[in-house]
N, C-alpha and C positions, 0 to 999 in steps of 0.2 A: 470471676477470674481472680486467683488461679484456680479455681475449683473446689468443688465441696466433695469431691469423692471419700478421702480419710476421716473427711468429719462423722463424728458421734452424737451430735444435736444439732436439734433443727435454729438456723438460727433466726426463726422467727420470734421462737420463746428463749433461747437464753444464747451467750458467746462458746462458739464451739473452739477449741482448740489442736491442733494438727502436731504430733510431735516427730512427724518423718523428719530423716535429715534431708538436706538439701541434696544429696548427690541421689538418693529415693525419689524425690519429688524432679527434680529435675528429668532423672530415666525414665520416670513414668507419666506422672500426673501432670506435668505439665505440655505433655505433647501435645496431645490437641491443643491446647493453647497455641501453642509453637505454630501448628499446620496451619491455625484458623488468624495467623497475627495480621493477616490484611484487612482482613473484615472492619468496615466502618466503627461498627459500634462492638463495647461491653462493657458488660455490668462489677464492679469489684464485688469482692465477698467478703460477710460479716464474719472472719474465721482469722484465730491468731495462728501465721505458723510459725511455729517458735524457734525454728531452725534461722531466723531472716528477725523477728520481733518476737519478744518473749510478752510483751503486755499487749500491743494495739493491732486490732485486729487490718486485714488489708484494705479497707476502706477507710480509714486514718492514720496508714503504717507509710510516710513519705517511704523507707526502705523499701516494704514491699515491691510500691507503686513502684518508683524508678529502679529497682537494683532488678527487681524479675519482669513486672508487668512491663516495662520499658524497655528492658536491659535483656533479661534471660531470653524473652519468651518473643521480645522484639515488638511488642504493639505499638501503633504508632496512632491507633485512631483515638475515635469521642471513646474518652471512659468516666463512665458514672458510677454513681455510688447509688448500691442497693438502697429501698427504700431506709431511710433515716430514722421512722418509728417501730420498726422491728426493735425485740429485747434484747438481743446483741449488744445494741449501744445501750452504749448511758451518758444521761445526759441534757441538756438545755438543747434543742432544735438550731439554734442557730449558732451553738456552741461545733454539736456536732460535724454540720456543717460548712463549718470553716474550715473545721480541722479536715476533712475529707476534700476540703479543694486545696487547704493549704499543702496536704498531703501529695494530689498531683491527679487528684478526679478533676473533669472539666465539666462536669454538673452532677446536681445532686439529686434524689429523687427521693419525692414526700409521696407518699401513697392515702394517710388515712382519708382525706376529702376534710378536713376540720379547720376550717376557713379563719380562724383566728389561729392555731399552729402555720398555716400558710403564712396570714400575714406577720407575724412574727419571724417567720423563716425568711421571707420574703426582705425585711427590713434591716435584718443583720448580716445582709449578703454582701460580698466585694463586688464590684463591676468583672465582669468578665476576663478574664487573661487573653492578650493575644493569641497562647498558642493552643487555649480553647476553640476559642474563633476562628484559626486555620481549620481545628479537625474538624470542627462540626459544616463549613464551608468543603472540605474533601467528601466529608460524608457523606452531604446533601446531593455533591454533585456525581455521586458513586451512580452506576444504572445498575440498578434493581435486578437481580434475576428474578423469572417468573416463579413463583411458589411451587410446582411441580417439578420444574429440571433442579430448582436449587435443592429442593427435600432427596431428591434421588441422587445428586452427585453430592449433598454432604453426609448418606445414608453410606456411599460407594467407600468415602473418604473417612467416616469413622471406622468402618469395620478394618482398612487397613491398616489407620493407627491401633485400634486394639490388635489387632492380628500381631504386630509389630511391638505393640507395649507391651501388652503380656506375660509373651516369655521373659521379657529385661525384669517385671517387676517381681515375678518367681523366683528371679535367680537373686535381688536385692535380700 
C-alpha cells in the first residue's frame, strides 16, 4: 500500500520511484486501497512517491503513512512494513526498522530466515505502541471470511473498481 502499479522496478532488487501527481494517484491508483480500507491488515510499499516524498520511500515516508495510508485512503488497520531485507532499503536492519515504525508501520517484517539479522533486528526494536496493539487486537478479533466467498466477492469488487478507474485514469 499504496500500490505498485506505476512502478518501473521490482522492489526487491532496487527503490522504485513513482512520479504521478497526487490528484492521478489519488483518481486512480489509490482506489482499491480506498474500497479495501477496512481490511484488518496491509503491507506498505518499498516505492518513493514523489508527489507526497521526493526521497523515502512509503515504508519510512511518516507523510506517506499518515497523509494517504491514514488520511487519504482512510486505513485504520495493522500496517506492516514490506520485508526490511529487500534492495529498496538501505541500510542497518534495525536502523531501517525504526524508521518504518517511527514512520507509523505497526510492525516490521524480516523475511530472510538469518537468525543473527533477527536477533539484531530484534534488539533494536522499541516496545510496541499502543495504537499497534489496538489494531492488531481489532484484527485478531476480525471473523475471517471463508477463502472461497472472500476470493469471489473481492474478484466481484475489483473488477468494479477497475470498470470505475479506468475511464478516470484515461482521461488523467
Amino acid at each position: 500500500m499504496p500500490g505498485h502499479g506505476r512502478a518501473r522496478a521490482d522492489s526487491h532488487l532496487e527503490l522504485p520511484v513513482v512520479e504521478a501527481s497526487q490528484a492521478v494517484l489519488e483518481a486512480s491508483d489509490f482506489l482499491p486501497f480506498k474500497a479495501l480500507r477496512h481490511a484488518p491488515w496491509a503491507m506498505t510499499a518499498h516505492i518513493v512517491y514523489a508527489a507526497y516524498d521526493q526521497t523515502l520511500p512509503a515504508t519510512t515516508s511518516a507523510k506517506v503513512i499518515h497523509e494517504v495510508i491514514r488520511g487519504h485512503i482512510g486505513f485504520d488497520g495493522v500496517l506492516i512494513s514490506d520485508d526490511l531485507t529487500m534492495k529498496a532499503l538501505n541500510g542497518a536492519l534495525p536502523d531501517l526498522a525504526r524508521a518504518s515504525l517511527s514512520a507509523g508501520c505497526d510492525l516490521v517484517l524480516h523475511c530472510s530466515g538469518k537468525l543473527d539479522e533477527m536477533a539484531a533486528l530484534f534488539a533494536g526494536l522499541p516496545a510496541m505502541a499502543p495504537a499497534a496493539a489496538r489494531r492488531i487486537a481489532m484484527a485478531a478479533a476480525a471473523k475471517p471470511a471463508t477463502p472461497q466467498s472472500f476470493a469471489a466477492e473481492q474478484r466481484h469488487r475489483l473488477d468494479e473498481l477497475l470498470a470505475e478507474a479506468l475511464p478516470r485514469a484515461a482521461r488523467a
